[in-house]
DRENTORKOL-3810 file (N, C-alpha, C; in nm, 4 decimals):
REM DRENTORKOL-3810
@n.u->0.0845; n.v->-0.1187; n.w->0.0000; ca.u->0.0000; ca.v->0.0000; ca.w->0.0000; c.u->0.0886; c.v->0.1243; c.w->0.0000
@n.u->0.0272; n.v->0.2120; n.w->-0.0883; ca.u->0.1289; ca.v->0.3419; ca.w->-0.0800; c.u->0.0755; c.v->0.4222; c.w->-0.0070
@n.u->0.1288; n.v->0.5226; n.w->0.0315; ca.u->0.1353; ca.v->0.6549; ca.w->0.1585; c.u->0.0034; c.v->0.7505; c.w->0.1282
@n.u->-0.0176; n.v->0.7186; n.w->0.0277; ca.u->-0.1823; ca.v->0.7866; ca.w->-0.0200; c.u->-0.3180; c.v->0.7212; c.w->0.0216
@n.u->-0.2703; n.v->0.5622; n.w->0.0189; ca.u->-0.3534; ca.v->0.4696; ca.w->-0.0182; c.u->-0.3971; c.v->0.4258; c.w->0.1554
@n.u->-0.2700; n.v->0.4709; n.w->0.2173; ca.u->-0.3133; ca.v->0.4484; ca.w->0.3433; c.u->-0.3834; c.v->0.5705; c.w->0.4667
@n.u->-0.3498; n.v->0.6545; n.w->0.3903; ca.u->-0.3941; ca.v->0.7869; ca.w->0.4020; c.u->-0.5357; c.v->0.7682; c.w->0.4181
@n.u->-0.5609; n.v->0.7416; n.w->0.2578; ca.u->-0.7464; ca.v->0.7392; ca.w->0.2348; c.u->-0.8040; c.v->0.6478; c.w->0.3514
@n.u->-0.7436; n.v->0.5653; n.w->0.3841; ca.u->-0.7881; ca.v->0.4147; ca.w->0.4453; c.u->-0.7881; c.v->0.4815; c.w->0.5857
@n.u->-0.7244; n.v->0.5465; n.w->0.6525; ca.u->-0.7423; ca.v->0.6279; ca.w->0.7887; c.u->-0.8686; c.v->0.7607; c.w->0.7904
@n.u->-0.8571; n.v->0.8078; n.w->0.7055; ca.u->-0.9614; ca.v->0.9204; ca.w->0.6641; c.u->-1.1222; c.v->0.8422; c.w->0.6364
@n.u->-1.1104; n.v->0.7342; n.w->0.5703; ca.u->-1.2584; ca.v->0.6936; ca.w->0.5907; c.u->-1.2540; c.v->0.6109; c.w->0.7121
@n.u->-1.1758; n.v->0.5566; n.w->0.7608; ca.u->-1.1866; ca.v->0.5024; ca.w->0.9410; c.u->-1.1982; c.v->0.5738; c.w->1.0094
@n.u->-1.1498; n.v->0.6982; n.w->1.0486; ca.u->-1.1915; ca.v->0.7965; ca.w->1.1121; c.u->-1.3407; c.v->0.8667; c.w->1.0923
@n.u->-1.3704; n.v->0.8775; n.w->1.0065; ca.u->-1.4888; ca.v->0.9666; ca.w->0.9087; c.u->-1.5932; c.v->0.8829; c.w->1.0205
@n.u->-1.6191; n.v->0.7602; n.w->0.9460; ca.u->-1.6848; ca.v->0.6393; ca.w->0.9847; c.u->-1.7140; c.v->0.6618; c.w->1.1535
@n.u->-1.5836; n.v->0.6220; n.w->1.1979; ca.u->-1.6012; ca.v->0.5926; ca.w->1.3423; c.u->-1.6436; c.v->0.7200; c.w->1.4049
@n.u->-1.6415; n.v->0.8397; n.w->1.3723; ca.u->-1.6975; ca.v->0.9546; ca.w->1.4502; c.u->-1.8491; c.v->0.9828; c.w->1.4285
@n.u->-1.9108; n.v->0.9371; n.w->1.2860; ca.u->-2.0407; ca.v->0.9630; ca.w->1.2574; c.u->-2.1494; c.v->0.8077; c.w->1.3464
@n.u->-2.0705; n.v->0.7247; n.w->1.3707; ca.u->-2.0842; ca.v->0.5838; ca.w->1.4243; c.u->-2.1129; c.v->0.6175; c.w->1.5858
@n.u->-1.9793; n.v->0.6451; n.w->1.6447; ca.u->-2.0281; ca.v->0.7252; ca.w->1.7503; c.u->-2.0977; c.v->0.8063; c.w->1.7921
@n.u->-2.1206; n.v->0.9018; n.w->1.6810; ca.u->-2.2366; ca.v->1.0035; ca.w->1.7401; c.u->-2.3657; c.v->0.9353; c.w->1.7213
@n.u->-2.4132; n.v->0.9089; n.w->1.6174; ca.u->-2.5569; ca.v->0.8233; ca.w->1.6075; c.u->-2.5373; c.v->0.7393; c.w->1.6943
@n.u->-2.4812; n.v->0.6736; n.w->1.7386; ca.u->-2.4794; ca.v->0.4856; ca.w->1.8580; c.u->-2.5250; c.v->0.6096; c.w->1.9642
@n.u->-2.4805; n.v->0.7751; n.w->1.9864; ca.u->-2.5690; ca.v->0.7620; ca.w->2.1048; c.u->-2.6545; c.v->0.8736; c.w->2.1064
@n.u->-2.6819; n.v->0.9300; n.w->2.0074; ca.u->-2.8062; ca.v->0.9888; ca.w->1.9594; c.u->-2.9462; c.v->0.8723; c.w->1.9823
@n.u->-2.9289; n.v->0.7728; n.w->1.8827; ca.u->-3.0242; ca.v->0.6649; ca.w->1.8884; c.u->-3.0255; c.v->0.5942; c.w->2.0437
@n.u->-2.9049; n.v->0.6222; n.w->2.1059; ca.u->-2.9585; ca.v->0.5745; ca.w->2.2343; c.u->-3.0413; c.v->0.6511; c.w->2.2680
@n.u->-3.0087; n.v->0.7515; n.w->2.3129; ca.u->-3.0917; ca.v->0.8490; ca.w->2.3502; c.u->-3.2298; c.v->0.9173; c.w->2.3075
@n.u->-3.2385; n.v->0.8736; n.w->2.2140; ca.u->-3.3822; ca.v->0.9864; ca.w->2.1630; c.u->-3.4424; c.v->0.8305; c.w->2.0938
@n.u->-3.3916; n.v->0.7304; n.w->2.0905; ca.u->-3.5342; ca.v->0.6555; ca.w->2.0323; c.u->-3.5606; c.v->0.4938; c.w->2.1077
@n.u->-3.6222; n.v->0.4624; n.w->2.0961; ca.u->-3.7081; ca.v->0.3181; ca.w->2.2027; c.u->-3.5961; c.v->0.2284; c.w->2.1783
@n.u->-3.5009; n.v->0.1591; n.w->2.0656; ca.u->-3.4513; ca.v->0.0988; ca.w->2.0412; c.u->-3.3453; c.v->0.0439; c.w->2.1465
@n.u->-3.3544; n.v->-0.0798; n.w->2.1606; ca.u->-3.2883; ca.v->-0.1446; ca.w->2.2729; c.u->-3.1912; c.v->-0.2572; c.w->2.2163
@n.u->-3.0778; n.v->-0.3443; n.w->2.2411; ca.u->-2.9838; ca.v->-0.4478; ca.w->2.2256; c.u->-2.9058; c.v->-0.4164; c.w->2.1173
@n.u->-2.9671; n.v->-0.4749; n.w->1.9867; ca.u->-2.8386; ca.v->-0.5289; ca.w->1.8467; c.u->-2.8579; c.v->-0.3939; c.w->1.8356
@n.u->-2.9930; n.v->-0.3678; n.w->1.8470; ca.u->-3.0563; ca.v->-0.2630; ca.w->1.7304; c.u->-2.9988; c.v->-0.0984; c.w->1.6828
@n.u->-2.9002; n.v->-0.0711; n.w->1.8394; ca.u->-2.8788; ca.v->0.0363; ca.w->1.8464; c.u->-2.7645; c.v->0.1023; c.w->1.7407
@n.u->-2.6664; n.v->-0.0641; n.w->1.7894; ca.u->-2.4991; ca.v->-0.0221; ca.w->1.6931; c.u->-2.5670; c.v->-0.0718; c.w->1.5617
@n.u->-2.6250; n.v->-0.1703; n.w->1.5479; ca.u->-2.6796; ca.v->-0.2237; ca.w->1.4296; c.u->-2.7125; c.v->-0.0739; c.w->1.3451
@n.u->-2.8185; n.v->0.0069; n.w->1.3739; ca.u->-2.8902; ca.v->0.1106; ca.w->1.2797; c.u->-2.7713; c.v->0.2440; c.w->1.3076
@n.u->-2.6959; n.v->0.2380; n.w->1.3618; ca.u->-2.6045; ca.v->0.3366; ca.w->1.3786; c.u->-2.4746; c.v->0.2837; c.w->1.2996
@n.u->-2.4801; n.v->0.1965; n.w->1.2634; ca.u->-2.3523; ca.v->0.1074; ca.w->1.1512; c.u->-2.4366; c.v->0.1510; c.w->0.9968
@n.u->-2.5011; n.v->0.1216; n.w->1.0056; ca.u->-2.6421; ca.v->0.1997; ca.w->0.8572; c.u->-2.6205; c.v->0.2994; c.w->0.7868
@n.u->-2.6599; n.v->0.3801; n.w->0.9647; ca.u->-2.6695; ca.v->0.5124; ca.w->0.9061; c.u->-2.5034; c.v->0.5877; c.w->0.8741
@n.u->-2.4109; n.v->0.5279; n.w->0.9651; ca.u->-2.2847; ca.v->0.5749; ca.w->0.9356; c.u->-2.2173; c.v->0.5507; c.w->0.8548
@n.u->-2.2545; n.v->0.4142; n.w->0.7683; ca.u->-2.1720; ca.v->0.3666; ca.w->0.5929; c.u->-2.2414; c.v->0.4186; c.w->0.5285
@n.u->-2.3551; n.v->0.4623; n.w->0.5362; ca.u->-2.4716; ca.v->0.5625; ca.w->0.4205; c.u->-2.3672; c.v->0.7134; c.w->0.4183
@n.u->-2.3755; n.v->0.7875; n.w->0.5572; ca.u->-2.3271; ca.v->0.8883; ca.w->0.5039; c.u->-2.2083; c.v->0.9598; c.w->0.5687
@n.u->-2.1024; n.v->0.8651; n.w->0.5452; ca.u->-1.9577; ca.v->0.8746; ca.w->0.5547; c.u->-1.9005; c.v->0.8661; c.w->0.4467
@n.u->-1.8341; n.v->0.9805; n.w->0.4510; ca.u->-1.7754; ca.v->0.9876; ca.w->0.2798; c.u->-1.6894; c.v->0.8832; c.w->0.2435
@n.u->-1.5986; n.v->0.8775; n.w->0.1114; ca.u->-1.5923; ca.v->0.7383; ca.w->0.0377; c.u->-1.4425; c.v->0.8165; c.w->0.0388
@n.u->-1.2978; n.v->0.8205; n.w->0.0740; ca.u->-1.1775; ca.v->0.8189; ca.w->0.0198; c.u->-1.1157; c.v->0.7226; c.w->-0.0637
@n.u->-1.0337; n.v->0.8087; n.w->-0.1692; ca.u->-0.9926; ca.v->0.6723; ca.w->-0.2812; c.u->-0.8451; c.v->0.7256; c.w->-0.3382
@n.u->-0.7350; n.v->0.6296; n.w->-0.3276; ca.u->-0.6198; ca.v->0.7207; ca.w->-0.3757; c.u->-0.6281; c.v->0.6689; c.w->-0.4738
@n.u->-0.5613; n.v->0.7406; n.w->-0.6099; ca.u->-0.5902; ca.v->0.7216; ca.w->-0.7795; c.u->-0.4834; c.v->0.7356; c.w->-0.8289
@n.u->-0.4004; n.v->0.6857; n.w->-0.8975; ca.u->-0.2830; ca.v->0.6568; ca.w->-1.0040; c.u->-0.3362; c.v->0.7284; c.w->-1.0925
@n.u->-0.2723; n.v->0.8935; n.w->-1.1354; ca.u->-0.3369; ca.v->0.9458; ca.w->-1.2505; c.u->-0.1654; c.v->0.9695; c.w->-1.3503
@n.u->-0.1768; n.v->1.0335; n.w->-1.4547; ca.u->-0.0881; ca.v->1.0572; ca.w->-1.5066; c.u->0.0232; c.v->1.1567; c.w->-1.4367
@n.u->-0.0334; n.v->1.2392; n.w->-1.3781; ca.u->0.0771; ca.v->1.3658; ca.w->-1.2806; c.u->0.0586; c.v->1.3087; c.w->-1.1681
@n.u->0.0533; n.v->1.1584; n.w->-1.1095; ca.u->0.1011; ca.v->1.0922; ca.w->-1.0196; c.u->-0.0066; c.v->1.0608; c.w->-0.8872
@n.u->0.0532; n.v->1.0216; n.w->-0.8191; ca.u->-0.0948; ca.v->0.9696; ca.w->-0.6905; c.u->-0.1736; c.v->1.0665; c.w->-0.6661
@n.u->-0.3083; n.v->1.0796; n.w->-0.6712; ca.u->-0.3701; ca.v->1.1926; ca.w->-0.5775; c.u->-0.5005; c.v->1.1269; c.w->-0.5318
@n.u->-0.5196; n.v->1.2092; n.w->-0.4306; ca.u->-0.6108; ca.v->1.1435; ca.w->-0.3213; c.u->-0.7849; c.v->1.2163; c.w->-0.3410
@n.u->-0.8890; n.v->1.1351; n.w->-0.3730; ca.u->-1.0078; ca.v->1.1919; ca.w->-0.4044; c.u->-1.0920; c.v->1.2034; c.w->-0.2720
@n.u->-1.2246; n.v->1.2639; n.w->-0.2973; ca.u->-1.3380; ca.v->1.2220; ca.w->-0.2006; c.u->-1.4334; c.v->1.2381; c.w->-0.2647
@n.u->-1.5537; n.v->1.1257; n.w->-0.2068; ca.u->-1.6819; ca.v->1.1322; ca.w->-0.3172; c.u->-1.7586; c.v->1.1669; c.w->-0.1581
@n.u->-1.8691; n.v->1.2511; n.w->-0.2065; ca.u->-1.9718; ca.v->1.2229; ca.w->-0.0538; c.u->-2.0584; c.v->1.2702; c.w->-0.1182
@n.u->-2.2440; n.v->1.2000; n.w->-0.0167; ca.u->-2.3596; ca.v->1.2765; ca.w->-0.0663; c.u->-2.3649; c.v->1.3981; c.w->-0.0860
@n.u->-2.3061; n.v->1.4985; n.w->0.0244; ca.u->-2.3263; ca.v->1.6377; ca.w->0.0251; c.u->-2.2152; c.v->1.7205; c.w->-0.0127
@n.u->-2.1856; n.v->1.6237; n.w->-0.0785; ca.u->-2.0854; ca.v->1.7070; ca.w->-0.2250; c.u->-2.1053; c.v->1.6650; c.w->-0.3562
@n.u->-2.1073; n.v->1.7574; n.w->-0.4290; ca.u->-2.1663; ca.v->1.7449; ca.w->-0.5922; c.u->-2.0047; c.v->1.6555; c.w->-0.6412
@n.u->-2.0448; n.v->1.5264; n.w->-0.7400; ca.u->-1.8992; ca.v->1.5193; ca.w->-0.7705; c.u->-1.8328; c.v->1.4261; c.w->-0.6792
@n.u->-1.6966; n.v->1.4096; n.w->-0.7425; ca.u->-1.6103; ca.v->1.3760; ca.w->-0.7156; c.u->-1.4778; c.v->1.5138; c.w->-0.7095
@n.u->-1.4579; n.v->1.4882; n.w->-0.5486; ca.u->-1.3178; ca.v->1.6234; ca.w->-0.5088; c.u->-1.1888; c.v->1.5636; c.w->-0.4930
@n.u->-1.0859; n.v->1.6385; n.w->-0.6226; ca.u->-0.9465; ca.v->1.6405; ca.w->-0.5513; c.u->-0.9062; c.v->1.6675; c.w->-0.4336
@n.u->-0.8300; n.v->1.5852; n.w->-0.3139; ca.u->-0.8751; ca.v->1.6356; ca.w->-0.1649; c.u->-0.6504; c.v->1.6552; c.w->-0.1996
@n.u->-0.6038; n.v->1.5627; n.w->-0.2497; ca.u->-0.4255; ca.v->1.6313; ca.w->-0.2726; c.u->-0.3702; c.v->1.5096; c.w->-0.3740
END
Protein backbone atom coordinates (compact mmCIF):
# COMPACT_ATOMS: atom_id res chain seq x y z
CA UNK A 1 0.00 0.00 0.00
CA UNK A 2 1.29 3.42 -0.80
CA UNK A 3 1.35 6.55 1.59
CA UNK A 4 -1.82 7.87 -0.20
CA UNK A 5 -3.53 4.70 -0.18
CA UNK A 6 -3.13 4.48 3.43
CA UNK A 7 -3.94 7.87 4.02
CA UNK A 8 -7.46 7.39 2.35
CA UNK A 9 -7.88 4.15 4.45
CA UNK A 10 -7.42 6.28 7.89
CA UNK A 11 -9.61 9.20 6.64
CA UNK A 12 -12.58 6.94 5.91
CA UNK A 13 -11.87 5.02 9.41
CA UNK A 14 -11.91 7.97 11.12
CA UNK A 15 -14.89 9.67 9.09
CA UNK A 16 -16.85 6.39 9.85
CA UNK A 17 -16.01 5.93 13.42
CA UNK A 18 -16.97 9.55 14.50
CA UNK A 19 -20.41 9.63 12.57
CA UNK A 20 -20.84 5.84 14.24
CA UNK A 21 -20.28 7.25 17.50
CA UNK A 22 -22.37 10.03 17.40
CA UNK A 23 -25.57 8.23 16.07
CA UNK A 24 -24.79 4.86 18.58
CA UNK A 25 -25.69 7.62 21.05
CA UNK A 26 -28.06 9.89 19.59
CA UNK A 27 -30.24 6.65 18.88
CA UNK A 28 -29.58 5.75 22.34
CA UNK A 29 -30.92 8.49 23.50
CA UNK A 30 -33.82 9.86 21.63
CA UNK A 31 -35.34 6.56 20.32
CA UNK A 32 -37.08 3.18 22.03
CA UNK A 33 -34.51 0.99 20.41
CA UNK A 34 -32.88 -1.45 22.73
CA UNK A 35 -29.84 -4.48 22.26
CA UNK A 36 -28.39 -5.29 18.47
CA UNK A 37 -30.56 -2.63 17.30
CA UNK A 38 -28.79 0.36 18.46
CA UNK A 39 -24.99 -0.22 16.93
CA UNK A 40 -26.80 -2.24 14.30
CA UNK A 41 -28.90 1.11 12.80
CA UNK A 42 -26.05 3.37 13.79
CA UNK A 43 -23.52 1.07 11.51
CA UNK A 44 -26.42 2.00 8.57
CA UNK A 45 -26.69 5.12 9.06
CA UNK A 46 -22.85 5.75 9.36
CA UNK A 47 -21.72 3.67 5.93
CA UNK A 48 -24.72 5.62 4.20
CA UNK A 49 -23.27 8.88 5.04
CA UNK A 50 -19.58 8.75 5.55
CA UNK A 51 -17.75 9.88 2.80
CA UNK A 52 -15.92 7.38 0.38
CA UNK A 53 -11.78 8.19 0.20
CA UNK A 54 -9.93 6.72 -2.81
CA UNK A 55 -6.20 7.21 -3.76
CA UNK A 56 -5.90 7.22 -7.79
CA UNK A 57 -2.83 6.57 -10.04
CA UNK A 58 -3.37 9.46 -12.51
CA UNK A 59 -0.88 10.57 -15.07
CA UNK A 60 0.77 13.66 -12.81
CA UNK A 61 1.01 10.92 -10.20
CA UNK A 62 -0.95 9.70 -6.91
CA UNK A 63 -3.70 11.93 -5.78
CA UNK A 64 -6.11 11.44 -3.21
CA UNK A 65 -10.08 11.92 -4.04
CA UNK A 66 -13.38 12.22 -2.01
CA UNK A 67 -16.82 11.32 -3.17
CA UNK A 68 -19.72 12.23 -0.54
CA UNK A 69 -23.60 12.76 -0.66
CA UNK A 70 -23.26 16.38 0.25
CA UNK A 71 -20.85 17.07 -2.25
CA UNK A 72 -21.66 17.45 -5.92
CA UNK A 73 -18.99 15.19 -7.71
CA UNK A 74 -16.10 13.76 -7.16
CA UNK A 75 -13.18 16.23 -5.09
CA UNK A 76 -9.47 16.40 -5.51
CA UNK A 77 -8.75 16.36 -1.65
CA UNK A 78 -4.26 16.31 -2.73
Amino acid sequence: MTKLQVRAFLYQLGCFAILFIGFRFLIDKYTALQGLWIPLTAFVIGTILSPMFQAVKTKDGEKLFIKWIFLRGVKEIK
